[in-house]
C-alpha positions as CSV (number, residue, x, y, z in Angstrom):
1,X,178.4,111.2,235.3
2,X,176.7,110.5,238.7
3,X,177.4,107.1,238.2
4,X,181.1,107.4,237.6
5,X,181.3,109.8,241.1
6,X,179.8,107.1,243.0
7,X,181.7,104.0,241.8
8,X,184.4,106.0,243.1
9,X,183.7,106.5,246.5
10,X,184.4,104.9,249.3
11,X,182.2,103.0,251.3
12,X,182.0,105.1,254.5
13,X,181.6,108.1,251.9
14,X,178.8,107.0,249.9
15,X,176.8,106.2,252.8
16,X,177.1,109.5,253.9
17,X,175.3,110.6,250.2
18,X,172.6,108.0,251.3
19,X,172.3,109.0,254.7
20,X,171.7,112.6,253.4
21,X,169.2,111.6,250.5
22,X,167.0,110.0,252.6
23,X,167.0,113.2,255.6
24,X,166.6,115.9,252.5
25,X,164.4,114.0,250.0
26,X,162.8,111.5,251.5
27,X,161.8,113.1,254.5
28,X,160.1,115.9,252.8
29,X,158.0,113.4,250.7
30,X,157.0,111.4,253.8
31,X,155.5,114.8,255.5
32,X,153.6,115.8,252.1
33,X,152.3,111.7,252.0
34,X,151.6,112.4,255.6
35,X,149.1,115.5,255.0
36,X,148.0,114.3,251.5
37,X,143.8,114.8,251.0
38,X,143.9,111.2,250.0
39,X,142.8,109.4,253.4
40,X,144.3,106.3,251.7
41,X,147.5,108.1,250.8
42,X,147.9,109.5,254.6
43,X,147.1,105.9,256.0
44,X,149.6,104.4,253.8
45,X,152.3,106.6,255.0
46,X,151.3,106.3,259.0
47,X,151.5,102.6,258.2
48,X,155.4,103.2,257.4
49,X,156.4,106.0,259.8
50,X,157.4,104.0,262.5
51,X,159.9,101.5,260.3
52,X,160.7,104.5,258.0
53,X,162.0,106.2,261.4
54,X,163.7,103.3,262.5
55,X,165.7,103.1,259.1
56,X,167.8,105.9,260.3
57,X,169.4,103.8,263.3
58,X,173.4,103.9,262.0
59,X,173.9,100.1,260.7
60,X,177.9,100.6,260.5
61,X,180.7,99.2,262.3
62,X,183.3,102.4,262.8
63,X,182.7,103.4,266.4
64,X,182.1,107.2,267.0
65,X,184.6,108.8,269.3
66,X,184.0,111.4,271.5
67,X,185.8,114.0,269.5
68,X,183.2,113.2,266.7
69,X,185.9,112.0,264.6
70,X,185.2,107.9,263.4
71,X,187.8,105.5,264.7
72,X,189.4,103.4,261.9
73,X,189.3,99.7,263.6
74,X,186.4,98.0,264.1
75,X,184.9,98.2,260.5
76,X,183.6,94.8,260.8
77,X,181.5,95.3,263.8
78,X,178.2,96.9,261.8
79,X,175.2,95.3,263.8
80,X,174.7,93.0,261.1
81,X,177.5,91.3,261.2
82,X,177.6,91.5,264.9
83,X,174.6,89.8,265.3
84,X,174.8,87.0,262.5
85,X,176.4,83.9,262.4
86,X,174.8,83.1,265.9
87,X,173.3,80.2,264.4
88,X,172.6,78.1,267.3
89,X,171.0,80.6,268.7
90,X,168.9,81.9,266.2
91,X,167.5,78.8,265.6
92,X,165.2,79.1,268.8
93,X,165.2,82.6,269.6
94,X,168.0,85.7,268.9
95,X,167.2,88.4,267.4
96,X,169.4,87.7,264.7
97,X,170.4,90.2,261.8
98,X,166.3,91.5,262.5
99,X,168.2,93.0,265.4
100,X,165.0,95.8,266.0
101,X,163.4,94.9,268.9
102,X,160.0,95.3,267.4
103,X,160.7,93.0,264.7
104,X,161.4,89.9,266.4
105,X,158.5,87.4,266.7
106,X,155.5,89.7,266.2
107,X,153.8,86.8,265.2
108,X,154.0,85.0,268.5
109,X,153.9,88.3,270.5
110,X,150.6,88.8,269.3
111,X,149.3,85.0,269.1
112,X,151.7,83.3,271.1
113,X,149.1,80.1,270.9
114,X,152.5,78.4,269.2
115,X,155.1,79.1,271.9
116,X,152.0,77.9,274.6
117,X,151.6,74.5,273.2
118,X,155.5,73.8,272.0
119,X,156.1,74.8,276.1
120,X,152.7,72.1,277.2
121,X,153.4,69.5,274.6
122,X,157.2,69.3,274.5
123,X,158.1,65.9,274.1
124,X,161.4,65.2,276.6
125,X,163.7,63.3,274.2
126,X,166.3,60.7,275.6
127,X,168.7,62.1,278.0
128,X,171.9,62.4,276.2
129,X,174.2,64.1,279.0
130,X,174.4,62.8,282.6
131,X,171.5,63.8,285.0
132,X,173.8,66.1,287.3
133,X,175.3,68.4,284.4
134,X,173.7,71.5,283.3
135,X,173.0,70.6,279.6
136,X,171.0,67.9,281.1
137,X,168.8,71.0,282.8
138,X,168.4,73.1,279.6
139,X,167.5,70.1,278.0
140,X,164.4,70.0,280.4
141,X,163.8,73.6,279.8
142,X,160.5,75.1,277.5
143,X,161.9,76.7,274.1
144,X,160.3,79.7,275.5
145,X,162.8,79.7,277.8
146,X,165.3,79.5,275.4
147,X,164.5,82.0,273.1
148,X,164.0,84.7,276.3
149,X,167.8,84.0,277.0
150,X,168.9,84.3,273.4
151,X,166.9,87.7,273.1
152,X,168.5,88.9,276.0
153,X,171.8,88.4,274.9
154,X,171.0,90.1,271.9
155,X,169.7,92.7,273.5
156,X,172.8,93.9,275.5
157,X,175.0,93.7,271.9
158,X,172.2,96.2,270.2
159,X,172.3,98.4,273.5
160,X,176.2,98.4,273.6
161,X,176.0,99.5,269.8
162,X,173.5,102.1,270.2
163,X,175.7,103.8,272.9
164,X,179.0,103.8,270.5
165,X,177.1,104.5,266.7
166,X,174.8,107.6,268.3
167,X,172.5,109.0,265.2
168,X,173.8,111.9,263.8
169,X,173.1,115.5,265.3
170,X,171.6,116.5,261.5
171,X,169.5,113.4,261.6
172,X,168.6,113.6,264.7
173,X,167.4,117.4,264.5
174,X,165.3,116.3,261.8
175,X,163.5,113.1,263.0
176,X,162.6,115.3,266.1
177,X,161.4,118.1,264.5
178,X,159.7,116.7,261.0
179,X,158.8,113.1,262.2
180,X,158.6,112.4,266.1
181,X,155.3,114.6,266.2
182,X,152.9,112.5,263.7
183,X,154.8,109.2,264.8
184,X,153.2,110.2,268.5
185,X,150.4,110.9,267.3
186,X,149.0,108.1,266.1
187,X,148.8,106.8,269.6
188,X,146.1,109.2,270.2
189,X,144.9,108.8,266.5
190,X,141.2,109.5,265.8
191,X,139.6,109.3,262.2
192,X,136.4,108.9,263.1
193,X,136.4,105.3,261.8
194,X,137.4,103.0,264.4
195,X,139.0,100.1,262.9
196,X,141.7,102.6,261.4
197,X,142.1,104.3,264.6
198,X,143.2,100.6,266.2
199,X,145.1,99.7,263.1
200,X,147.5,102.8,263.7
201,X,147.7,102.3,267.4
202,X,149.2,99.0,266.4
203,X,151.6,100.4,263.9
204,X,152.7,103.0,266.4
205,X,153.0,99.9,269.2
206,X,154.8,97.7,266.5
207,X,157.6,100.2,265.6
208,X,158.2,101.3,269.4
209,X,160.7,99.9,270.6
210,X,162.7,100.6,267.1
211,X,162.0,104.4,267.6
212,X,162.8,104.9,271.1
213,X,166.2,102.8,270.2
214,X,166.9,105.5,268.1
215,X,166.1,108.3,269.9
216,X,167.1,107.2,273.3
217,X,166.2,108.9,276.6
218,X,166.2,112.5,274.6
219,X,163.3,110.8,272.7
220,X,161.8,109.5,275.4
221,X,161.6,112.7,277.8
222,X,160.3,114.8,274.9
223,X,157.1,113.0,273.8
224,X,157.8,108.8,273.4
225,X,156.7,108.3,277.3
226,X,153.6,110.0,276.6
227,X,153.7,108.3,273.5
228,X,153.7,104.6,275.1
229,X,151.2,105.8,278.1
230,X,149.2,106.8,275.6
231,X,149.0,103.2,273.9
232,X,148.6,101.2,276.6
233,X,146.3,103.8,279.2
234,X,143.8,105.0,276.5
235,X,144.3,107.9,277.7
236,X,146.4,111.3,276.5
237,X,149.0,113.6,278.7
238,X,146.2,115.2,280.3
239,X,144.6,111.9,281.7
240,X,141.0,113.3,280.3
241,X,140.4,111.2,277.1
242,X,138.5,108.4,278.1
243,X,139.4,105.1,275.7
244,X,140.7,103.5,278.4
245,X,138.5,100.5,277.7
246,X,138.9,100.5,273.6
247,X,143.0,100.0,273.8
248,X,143.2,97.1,271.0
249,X,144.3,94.0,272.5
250,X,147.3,93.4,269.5
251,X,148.3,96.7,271.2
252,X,148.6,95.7,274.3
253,X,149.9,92.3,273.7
254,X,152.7,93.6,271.7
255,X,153.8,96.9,274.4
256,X,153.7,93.6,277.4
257,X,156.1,91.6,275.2
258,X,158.7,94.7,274.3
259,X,158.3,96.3,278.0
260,X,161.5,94.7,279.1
261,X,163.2,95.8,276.4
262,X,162.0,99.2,276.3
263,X,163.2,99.3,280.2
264,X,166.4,98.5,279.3
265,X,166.7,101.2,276.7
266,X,166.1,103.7,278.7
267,X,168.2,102.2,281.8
268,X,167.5,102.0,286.1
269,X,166.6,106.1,285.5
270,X,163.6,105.7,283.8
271,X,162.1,103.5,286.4
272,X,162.3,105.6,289.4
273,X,159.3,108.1,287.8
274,X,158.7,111.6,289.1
275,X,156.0,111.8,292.7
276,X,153.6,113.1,289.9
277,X,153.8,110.2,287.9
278,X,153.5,108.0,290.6
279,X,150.1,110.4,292.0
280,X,148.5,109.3,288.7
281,X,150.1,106.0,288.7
282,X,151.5,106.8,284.9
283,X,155.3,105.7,286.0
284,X,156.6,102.5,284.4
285,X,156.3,100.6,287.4
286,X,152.7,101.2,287.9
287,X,152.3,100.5,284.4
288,X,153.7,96.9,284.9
289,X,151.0,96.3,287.7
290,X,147.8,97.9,286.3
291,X,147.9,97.5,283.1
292,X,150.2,94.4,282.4
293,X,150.0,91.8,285.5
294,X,146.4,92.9,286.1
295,X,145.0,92.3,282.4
296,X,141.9,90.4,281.8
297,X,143.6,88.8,278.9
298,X,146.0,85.6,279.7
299,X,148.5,86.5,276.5
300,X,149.1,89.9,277.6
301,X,150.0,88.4,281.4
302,X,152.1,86.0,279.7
303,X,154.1,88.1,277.4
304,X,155.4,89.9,280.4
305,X,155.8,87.3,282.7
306,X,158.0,85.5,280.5
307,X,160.6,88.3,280.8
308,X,160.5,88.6,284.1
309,X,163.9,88.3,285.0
310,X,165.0,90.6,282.7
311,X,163.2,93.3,284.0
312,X,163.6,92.3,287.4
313,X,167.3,92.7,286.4
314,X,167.1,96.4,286.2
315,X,165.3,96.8,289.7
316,X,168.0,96.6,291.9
317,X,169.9,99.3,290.3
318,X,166.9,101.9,290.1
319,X,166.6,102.8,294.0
C-alpha cells in the first residue's frame, strides 16, 4: 500500500516525505547512537555527524520565493545539475557535482605533496597559441593555479544557491537544537585517549565548511565561530583550556585550505570582528596571521597562500 502512495507522487512531494523521515526518524536515532554506552558505537556516530548534518543542505532546483511559496521555473537548476557537465573544468580542479566545500580534494589538502611536485616538475609542452595571447599565459600557469580558479567559480554558483534554496525553518529548528551542540563539541572533544580526541577534531574540521554552508551566519553567531576557534586555537570560548600546542596538524592543514571559502560564506561582515575579538586576537583576521601565515609547518602556509586572492577579494568590501 505504501508502495502504491509513493509511485504516485510527485517528485517535489515525495521529497518532502524524505526530507521529513530523515528530521523525525533519523535524527532521533543519531542522538540515541550519539549517547550510546558503547564508546565504539558513539565514535562511529561522531564520525558521521558532520556529513549526516550536511545531508540536509536542499539539493533541488525550484527557487524559494520570499512568500515561502516555490516558484515553478527553474526545476532544472538543482546544484547537481548546476554544477556538472563542467567537464573541462573538472578535469583540473571544480568542485564538480561534490559541490561541499569540505569534500573537494581532502586528499591534497592534507598531503598536498602531489599538487607541490606537478607545480615544480611541470613539463612546458610546445607552445601551441602565439606568445602575446592569453592561452599562451595559462598555458605557463601551475595546475594549482588552475584548479584555485575553477574552485572559485564554483564557489560563487554554490553561494548563489544557498541564498535562493534556504533549509527549511522545521529543519533548521531541529539541526540547531538536536545536532549543532555535539557537532561543536567535538572540537573541544576529550575521551581521555588522545588519538580519538584528534581523530574527531579532524572529522569536525573535515565537515566544516559543509555545516556552516548550511546553517549560514545564524549558525555561525550561535556556536560554529567558537566551533572553528576552537579547532584551530586549542583553546575553548573561555581562552583557558591550554591545547594550544596539541591541535593535530590534518586539522589545521584542512581549516587553512577551506578558510577562504568559509570567509566567503559568511560575507565582508564576518571579517570586521567585535574590539573583543580583536583584544584576544580570536577575529578571523588575526586568525589568518597567527595561526595560518605564521605556522611552523610549510603545508599549512601553503594551503592558504594559494587562495590568496580569493580572500583578499573580500577585504575591500569589509571596512
Amino acid at each position: 500500500e505504501n508502495k502504491n502512495k509513493y509511485s504516485n507522487m510527485k517528485k517535489e512531494e515525495l521529497m518532502g516525505v524524505v526530507m521529513n523521515i530523515r528530521r523525525d526518524n533519523l535524527v532521533p536515532i543519531c542522538t540515541r547512537l550519539l549517547a550510546d554506552t558503547n564508546k565504539i558505537v558513539r565514535n562511529g556516530m561522531m564520525q558521521f555527524l558532520g556529513p549526516f548534518i550536511a545531508s540536509f543542505y536542499p539539493l533541488g532546483g525550484q527557487q524559494q520565493k520570499k512568500d515561502g511559496n516555490r516558484s515553478k521555473a527553474g526545476d532544472d537548476n538543482g546544484i547537481i545539475n548546476l554544477l556538472s557537465g563542467r567537464d573541462k573544468e573538472n578535469e583540473v580542479g571544480g568542485m564538480g557535482v561534490q559541490f561541499f566545500p569540505h569534500a573537494n580534494g581532502m586528499v591534497s589538502r592534507l598531503s598536498p605533496a602531489s599538487i607541490l611536485s606537478q607545480a615544480a616538475g611541470k613539463d612546458i609542452e610546445p607552445l601551441e597559441y602565439p606568445t602575446d595571447t592569453r592561452d599562451h599565459l595559462e598555458s605557463l600557469l601551475p595546475k594549482f593555479l588552475e584548479k584555485c580558479f575553477n574552485d572559485a567559480k564554483s564557489l560563487v554558483l554554490i553561494l548563489h544557491h544557498r541564498d535562493t534554496h534556504p533549509i527549511s525553518p522545521e529543519d533548521s529548528k531541529v539541526l540547531m537544537e538536536e545536532l549543532l551542540p555535539p557537532y561543536v563539541k567535538l572540537s573541544t572533544i576529550s575521551t581521555g585517549e588522545d588519538n580519538v580526541d584528534a581523530e574527531m577534531r579532524v572529522y569536525c574540521a573535515y565537515s566544516l565548511p559543509a555545516v556552516i554552508l548550511l546553517l549560514g551566519a545564524e549558525g555561525w553567531q550561535r556556536s560554529l565561530k567558537n566551533c572553528f576557534l576552537a579547532l584551530i586555537t586549542g583553546t575553548d570560548e573561555s581562552g583557558k583550556n591550554e591545547n594550544a600546542s596539541s591541535v593535530p596538524l590534518p586539522v589545521k592543514r584542512c581549516l587553512a585550505s577551506s578558510y577562504h571559502t568559509i570567509c566567503h560564506m559568511l560575507g565582508p561582515a564576518a571579517l570586521k570582528g567585535t574590539s573583543e575579538d580583536k583584544t584576544s586576537k580570536r577575529d578571523i583576521l588575526s586568525v589568518f596571521e597567527h595561526h595560518f601565515l605564521s605556522d611552523a609547518d610549510d603545508t599549512v602556509r601553503f594551503n592558504v597562500i594559494r587562495n590568496l586572492p580569493s580572500f583578499l577579494a573580500l577585504l575591500s568590501f569589509s571596512k
